[in-house]
N, CA, C and O of each residue as an XYZ file, in Angstrom:
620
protein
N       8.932    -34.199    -40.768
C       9.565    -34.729    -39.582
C      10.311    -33.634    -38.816
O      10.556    -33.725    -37.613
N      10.707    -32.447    -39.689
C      11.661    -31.643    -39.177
C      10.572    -30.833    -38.125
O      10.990    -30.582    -36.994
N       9.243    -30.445    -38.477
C       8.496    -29.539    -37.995
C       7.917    -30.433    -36.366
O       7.745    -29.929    -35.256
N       7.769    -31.607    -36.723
C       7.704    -32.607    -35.489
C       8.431    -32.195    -34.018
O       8.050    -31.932    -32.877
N       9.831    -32.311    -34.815
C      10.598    -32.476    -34.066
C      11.281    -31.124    -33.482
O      12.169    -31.119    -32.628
N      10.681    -29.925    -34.124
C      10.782    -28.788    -33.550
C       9.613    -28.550    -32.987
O       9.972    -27.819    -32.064
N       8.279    -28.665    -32.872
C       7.469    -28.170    -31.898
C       7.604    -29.169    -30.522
O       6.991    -29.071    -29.459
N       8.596    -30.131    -30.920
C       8.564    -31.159    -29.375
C       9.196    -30.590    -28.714
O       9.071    -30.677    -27.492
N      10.302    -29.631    -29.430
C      11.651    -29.101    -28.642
C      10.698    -27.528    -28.294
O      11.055    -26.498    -27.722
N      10.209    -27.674    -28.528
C       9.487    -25.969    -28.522
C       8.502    -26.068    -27.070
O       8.266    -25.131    -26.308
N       8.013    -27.493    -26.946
C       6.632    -27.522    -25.954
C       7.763    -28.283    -24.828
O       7.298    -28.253    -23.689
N       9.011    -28.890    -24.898
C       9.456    -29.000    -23.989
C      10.168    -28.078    -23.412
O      10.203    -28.074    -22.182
N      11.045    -26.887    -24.307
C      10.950    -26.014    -23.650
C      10.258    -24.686    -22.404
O      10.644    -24.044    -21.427
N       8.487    -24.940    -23.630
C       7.964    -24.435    -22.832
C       7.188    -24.707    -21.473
O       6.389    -24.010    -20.848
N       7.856    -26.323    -21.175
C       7.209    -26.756    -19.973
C       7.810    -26.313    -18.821
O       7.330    -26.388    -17.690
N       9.118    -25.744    -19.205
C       9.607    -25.726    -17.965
C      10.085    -24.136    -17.727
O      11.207    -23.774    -17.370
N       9.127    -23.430    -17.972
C       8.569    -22.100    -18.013
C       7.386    -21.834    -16.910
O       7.157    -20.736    -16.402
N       6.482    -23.386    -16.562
C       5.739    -23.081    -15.656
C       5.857    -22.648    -14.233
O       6.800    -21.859    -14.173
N       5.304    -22.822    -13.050
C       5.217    -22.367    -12.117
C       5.370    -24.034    -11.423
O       4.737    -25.040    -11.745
N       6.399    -23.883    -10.419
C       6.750    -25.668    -10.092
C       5.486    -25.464     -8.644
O       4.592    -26.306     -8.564
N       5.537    -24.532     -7.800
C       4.724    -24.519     -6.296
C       3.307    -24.791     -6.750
O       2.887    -23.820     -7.379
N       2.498    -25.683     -6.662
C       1.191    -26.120     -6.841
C       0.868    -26.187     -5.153
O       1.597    -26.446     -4.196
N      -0.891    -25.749     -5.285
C      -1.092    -25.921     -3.946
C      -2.341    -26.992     -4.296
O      -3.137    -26.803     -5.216
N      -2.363    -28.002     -3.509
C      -3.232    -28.942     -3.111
C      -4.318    -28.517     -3.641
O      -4.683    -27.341     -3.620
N      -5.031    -29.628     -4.257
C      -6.232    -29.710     -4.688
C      -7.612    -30.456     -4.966
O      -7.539    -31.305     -5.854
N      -8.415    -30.348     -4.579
C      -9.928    -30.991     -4.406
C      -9.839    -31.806     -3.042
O      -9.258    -31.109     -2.211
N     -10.169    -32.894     -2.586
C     -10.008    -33.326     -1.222
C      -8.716    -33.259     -0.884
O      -8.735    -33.445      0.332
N      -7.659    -33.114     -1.197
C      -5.966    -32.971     -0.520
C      -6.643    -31.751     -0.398
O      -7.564    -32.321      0.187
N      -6.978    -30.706     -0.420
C      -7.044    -28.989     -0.355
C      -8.054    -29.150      1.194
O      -7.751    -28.550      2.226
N      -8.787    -29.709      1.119
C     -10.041    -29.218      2.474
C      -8.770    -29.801      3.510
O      -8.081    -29.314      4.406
N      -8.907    -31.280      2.754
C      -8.284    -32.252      4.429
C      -6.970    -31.283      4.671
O      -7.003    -30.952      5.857
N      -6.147    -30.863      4.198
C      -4.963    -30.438      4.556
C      -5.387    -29.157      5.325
O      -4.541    -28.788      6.139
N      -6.806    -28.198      5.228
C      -7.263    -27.070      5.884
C      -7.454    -27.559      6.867
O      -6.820    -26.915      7.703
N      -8.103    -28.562      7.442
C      -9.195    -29.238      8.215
C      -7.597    -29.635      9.388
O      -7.387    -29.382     10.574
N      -6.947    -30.182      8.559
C      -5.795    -30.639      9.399
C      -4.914    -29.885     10.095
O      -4.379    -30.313     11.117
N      -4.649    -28.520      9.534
C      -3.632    -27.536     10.371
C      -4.763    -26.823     10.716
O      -4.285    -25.889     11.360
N      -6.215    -26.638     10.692
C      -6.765    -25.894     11.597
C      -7.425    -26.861     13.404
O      -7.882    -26.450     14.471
N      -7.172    -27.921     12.956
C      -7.986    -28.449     13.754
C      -6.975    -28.948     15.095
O      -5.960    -29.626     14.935
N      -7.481    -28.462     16.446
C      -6.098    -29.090     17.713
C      -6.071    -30.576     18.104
O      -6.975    -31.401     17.968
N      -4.903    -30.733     18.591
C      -4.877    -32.232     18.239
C      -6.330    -32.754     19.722
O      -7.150    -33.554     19.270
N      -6.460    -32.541     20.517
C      -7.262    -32.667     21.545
C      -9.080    -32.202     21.580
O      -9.937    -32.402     22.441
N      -9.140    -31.498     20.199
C     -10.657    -31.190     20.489
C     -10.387    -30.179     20.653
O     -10.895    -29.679     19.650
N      -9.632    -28.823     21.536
C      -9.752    -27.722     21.962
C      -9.666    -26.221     21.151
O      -9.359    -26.091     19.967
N      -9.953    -25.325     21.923
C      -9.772    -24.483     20.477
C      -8.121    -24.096     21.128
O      -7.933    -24.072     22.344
N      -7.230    -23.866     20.327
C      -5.818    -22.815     21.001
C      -6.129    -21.482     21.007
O      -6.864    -20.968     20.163
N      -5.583    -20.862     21.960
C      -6.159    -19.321     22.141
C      -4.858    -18.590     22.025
O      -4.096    -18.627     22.992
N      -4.547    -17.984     21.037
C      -3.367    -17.159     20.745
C      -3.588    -15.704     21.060
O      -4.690    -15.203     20.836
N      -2.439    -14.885     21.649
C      -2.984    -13.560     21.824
C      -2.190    -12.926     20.707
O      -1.297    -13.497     20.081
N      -2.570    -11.798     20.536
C      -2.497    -10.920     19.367
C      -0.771     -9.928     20.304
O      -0.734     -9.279     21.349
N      -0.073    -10.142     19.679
C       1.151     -9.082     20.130
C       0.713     -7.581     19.202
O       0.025     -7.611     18.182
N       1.161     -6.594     19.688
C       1.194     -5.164     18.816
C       2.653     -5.070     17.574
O       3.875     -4.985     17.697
N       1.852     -5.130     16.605
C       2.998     -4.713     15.195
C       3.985     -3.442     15.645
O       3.518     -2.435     16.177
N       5.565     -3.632     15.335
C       5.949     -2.597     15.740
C       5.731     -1.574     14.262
O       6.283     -0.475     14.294
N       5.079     -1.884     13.231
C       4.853     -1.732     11.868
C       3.895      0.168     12.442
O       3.382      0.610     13.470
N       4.154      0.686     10.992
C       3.622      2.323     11.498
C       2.273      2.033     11.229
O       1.888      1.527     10.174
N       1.389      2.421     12.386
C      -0.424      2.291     11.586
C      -0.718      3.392     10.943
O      -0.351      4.565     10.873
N      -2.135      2.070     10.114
C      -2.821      2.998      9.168
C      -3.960      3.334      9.530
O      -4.776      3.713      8.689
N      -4.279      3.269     10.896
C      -5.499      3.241     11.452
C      -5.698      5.180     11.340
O      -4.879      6.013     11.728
N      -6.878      5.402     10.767
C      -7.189      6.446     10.687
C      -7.438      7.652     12.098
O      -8.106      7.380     13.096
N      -6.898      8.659     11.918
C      -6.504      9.409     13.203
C      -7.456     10.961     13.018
O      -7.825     11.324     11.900
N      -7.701     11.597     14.013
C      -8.018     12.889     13.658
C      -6.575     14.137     14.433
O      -6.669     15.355     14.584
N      -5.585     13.379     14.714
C      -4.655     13.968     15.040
C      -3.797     14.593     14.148
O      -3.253     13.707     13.489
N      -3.398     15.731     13.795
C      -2.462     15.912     12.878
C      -1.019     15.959     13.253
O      -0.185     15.731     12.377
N      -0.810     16.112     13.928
C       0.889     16.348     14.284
C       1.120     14.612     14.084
O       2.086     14.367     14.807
N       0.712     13.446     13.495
C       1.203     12.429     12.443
C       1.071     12.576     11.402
O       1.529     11.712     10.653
N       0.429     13.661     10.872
C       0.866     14.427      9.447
C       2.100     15.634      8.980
O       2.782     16.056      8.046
N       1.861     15.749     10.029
C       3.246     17.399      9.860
C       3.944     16.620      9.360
O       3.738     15.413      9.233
N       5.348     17.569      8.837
C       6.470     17.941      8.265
C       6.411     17.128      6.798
O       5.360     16.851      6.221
N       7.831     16.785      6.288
C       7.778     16.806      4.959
C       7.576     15.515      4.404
O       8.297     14.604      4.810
N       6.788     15.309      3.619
C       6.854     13.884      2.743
C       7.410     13.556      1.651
O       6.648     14.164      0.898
N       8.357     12.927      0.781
C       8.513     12.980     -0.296
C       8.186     11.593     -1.273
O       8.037     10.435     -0.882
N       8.131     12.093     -2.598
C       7.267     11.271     -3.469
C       9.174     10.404     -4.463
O      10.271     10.071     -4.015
N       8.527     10.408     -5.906
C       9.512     10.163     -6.181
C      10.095     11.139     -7.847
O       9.222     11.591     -8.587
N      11.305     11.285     -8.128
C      11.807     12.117     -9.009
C      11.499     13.493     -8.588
O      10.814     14.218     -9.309
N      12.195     14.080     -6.919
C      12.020     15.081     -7.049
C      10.590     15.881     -6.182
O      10.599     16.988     -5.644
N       9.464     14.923     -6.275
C       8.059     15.412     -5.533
C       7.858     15.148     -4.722
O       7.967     13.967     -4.394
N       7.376     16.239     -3.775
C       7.225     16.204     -2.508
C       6.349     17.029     -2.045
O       5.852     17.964     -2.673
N       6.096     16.682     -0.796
C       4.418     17.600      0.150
C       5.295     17.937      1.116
O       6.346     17.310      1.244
N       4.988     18.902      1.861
C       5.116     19.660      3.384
C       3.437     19.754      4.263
O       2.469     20.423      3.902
N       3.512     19.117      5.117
C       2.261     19.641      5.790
C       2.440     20.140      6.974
O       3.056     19.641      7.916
N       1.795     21.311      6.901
C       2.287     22.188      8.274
C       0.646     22.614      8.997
O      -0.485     22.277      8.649
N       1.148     23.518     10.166
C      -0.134     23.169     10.782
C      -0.920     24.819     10.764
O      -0.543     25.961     10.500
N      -1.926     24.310     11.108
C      -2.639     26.422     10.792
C      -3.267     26.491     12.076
O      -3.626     25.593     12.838
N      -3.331     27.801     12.168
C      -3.930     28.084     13.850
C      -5.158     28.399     13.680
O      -5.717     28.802     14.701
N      -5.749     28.358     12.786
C      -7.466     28.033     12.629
C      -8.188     27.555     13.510
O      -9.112     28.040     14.163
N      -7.391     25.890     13.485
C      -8.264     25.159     14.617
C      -6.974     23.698     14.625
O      -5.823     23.718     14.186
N      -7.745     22.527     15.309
C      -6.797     21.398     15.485
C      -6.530     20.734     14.492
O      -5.420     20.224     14.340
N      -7.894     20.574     13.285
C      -7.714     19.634     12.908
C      -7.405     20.413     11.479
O      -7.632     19.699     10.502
N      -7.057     21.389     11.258
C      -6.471     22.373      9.897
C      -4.721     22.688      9.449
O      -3.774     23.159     10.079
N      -4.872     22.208      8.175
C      -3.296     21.753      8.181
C      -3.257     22.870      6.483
O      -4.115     23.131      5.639
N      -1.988     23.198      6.633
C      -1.190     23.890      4.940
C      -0.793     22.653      4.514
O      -0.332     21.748      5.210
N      -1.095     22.661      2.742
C      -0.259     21.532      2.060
C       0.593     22.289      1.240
O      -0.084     23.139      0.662
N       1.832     22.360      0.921
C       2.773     22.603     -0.051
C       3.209     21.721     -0.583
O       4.237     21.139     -0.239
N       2.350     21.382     -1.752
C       2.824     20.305     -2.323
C       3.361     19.941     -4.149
O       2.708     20.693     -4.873
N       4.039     19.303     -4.744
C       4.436     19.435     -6.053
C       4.097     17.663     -6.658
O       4.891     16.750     -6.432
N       2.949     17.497     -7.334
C       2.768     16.273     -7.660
C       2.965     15.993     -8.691
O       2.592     14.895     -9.103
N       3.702     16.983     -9.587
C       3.911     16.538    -11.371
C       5.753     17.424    -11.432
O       6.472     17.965    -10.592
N       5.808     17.257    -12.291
C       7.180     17.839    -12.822
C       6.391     19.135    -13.085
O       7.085     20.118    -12.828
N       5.614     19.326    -13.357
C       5.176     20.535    -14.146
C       4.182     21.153    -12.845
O       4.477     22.337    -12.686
N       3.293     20.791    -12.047
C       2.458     21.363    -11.054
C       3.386     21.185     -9.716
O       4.441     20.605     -9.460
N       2.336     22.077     -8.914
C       2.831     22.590     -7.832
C       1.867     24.103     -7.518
O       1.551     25.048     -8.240
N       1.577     23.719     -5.891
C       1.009     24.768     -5.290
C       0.855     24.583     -3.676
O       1.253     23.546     -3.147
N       0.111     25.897     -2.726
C      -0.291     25.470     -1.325
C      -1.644     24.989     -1.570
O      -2.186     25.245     -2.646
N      -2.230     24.322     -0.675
C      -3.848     23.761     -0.704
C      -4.009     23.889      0.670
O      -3.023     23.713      1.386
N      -5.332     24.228      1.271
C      -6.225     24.092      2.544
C      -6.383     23.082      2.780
O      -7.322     22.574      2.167
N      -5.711     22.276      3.645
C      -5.999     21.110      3.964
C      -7.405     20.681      5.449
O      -7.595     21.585      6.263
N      -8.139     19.487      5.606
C      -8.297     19.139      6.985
C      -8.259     17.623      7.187
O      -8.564     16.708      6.422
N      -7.794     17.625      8.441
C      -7.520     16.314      8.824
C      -9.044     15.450      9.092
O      -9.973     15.900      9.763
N      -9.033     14.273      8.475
C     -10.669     13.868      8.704
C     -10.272     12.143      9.300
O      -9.172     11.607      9.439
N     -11.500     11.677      9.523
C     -10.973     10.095     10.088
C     -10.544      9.316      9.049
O     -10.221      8.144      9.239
N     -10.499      9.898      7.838
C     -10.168      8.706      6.461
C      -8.422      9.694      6.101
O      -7.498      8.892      5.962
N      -7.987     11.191      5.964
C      -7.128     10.761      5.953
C      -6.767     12.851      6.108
O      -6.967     13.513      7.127
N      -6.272     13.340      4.880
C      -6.225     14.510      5.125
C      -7.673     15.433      3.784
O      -7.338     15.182      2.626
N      -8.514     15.990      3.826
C      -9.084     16.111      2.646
C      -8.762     17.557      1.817
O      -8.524     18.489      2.585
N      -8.737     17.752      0.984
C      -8.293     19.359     -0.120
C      -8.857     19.267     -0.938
O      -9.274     18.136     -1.189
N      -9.174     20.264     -1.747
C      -9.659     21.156     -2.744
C      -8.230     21.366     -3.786
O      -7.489     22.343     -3.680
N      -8.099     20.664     -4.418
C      -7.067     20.969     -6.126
C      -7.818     20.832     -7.507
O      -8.464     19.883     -7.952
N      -7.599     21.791     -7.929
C      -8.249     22.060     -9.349
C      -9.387     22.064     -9.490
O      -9.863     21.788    -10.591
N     -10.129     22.360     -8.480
C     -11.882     21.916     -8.586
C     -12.252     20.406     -8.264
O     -13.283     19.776     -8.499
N     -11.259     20.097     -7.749
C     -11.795     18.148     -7.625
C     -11.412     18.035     -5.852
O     -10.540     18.675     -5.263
N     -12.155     17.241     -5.396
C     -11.912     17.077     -3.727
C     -11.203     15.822     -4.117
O     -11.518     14.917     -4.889
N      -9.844     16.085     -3.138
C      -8.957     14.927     -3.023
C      -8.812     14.845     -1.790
O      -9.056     15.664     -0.903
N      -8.123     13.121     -1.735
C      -7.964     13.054     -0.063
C      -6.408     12.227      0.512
O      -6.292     11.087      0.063
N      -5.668     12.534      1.103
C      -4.474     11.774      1.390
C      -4.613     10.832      2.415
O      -4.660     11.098      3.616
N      -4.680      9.662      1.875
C      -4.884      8.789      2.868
C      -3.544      8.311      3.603
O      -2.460      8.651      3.130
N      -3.609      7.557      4.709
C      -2.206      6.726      5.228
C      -2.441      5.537      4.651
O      -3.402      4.778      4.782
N      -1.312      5.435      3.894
C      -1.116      3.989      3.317
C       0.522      3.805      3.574
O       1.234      4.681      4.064
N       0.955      2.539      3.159
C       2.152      2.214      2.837
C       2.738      2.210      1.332
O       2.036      2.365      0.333
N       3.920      2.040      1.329
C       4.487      2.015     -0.244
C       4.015      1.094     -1.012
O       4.481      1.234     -2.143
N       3.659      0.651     -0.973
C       3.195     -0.686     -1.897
C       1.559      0.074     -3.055
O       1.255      0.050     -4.248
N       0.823      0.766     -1.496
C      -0.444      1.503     -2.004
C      -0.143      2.443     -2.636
O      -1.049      2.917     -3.323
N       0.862      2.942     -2.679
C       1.427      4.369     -4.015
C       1.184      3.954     -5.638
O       0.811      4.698     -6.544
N       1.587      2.234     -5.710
C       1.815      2.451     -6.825
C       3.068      2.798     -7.502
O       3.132      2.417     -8.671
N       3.824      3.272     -7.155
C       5.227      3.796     -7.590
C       6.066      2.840     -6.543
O       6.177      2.976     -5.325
N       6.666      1.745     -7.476
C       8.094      1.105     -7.184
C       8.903      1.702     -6.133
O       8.919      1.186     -5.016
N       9.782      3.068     -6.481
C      10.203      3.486     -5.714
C      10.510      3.469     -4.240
O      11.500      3.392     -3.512
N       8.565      3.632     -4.089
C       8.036      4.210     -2.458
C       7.693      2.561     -1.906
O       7.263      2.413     -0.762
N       7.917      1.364     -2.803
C       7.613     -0.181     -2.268
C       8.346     -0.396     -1.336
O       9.572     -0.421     -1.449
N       7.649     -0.609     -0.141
C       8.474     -1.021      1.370
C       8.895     -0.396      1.837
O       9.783     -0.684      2.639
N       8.337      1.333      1.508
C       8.061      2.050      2.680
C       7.434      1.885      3.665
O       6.554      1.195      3.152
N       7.063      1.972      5.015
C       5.553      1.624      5.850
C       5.081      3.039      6.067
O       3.874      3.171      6.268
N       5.903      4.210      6.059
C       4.944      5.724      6.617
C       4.326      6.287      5.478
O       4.966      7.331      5.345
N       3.631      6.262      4.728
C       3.210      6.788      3.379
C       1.557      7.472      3.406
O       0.568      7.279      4.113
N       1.852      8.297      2.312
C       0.305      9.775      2.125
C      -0.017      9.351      0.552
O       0.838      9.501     -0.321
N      -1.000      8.944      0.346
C      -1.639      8.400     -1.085
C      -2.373      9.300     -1.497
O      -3.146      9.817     -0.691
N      -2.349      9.722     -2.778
C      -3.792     10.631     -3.228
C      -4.312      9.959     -4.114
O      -5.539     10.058     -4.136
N      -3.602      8.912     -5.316
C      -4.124      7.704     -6.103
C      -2.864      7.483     -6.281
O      -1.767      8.023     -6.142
N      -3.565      6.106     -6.785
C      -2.190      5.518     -8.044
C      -1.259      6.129     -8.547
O      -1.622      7.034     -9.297
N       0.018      5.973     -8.414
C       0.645      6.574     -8.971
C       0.744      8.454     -7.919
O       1.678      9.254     -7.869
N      -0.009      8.484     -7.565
C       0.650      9.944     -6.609
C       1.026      9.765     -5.190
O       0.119      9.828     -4.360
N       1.831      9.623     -4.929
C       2.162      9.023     -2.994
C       3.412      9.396     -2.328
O       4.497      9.158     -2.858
N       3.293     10.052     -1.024
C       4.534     10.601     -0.740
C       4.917      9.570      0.455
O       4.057      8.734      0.734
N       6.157      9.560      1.197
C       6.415      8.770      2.066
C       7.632      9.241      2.992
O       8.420      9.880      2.295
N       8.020      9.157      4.197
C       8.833      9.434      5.160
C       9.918      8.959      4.730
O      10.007      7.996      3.968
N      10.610      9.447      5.078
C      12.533      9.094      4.917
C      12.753      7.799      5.815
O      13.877      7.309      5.928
């Protein structure tokens, strides 16, 4: 009786561990789509699109939205500066480990900035903090990704 009466206290505990927000389901789920998409008159509504004052990630071949310094987190950080090569040729000074660090040849391409480190082609894309991966840089919006876990971002 004792074991009864502890797994009752055990599964009522664990009921209320779940998740209370349920979203609609099987015909409540369509009709409720059907219902906030549909105008009350037949018509379609025509909404216009306002501009995000949010930083884009729309891919650029401009670099002077890459210059100056980015920083990562504990310390790491990139500099991108510009080279008189040509327009789209940038210096990276950058430190992505506690332990590494160097300059790299950078160029600016429509996906993001591309380099040559260690024998592997990497590429810094524009993302936001969230795409780093690192807590830290979450809810940044100006941010330079190279993967998971490597991402620098504007002050």
């Amino acid at each position: 009786m004792k074991s009864f009466a502890l797994a009752a206290v055990v599964l009522l505990l664990l009921s209320g561990c779940g998740d209370r927000t349920r979203e609609p389901e099987g015909e409540d789920a369509t009709g409720a789509a059907a219902n906030a998409t549909a105008a009350p008159d037949g018509s379609a509504n025509i909404v216009s699109a306002t501009p995000s004052p949010v930083a884009s990630t729309t891919p650029s071949l401009d670099r002077a939205r890459y210059l100056g310094r980015w920083r990562g987190v504990e310390g790491l950080n990139l500099v991108v500066s510009p080279r008189a090569d040509a327009d789209t040729l940038v210096s990276l000074a950058m430190q992505w480990s506690l332990d590494d660090k160097g300059t790299y040849d950078g160029e600016v391409t429509a996906e993001g900035i591309a380099f040559q480190r260690a024998g592997a082609r990497e590429l810094l894309r524009p993302t936001d903090g969230a795409a780093t991966g690192l807590k830290y840089l979450d809810g940044k919006r100006e941010c330079l990704t190279v993967k998971p876990g490597e991402g620098y971002c504007r002050d």
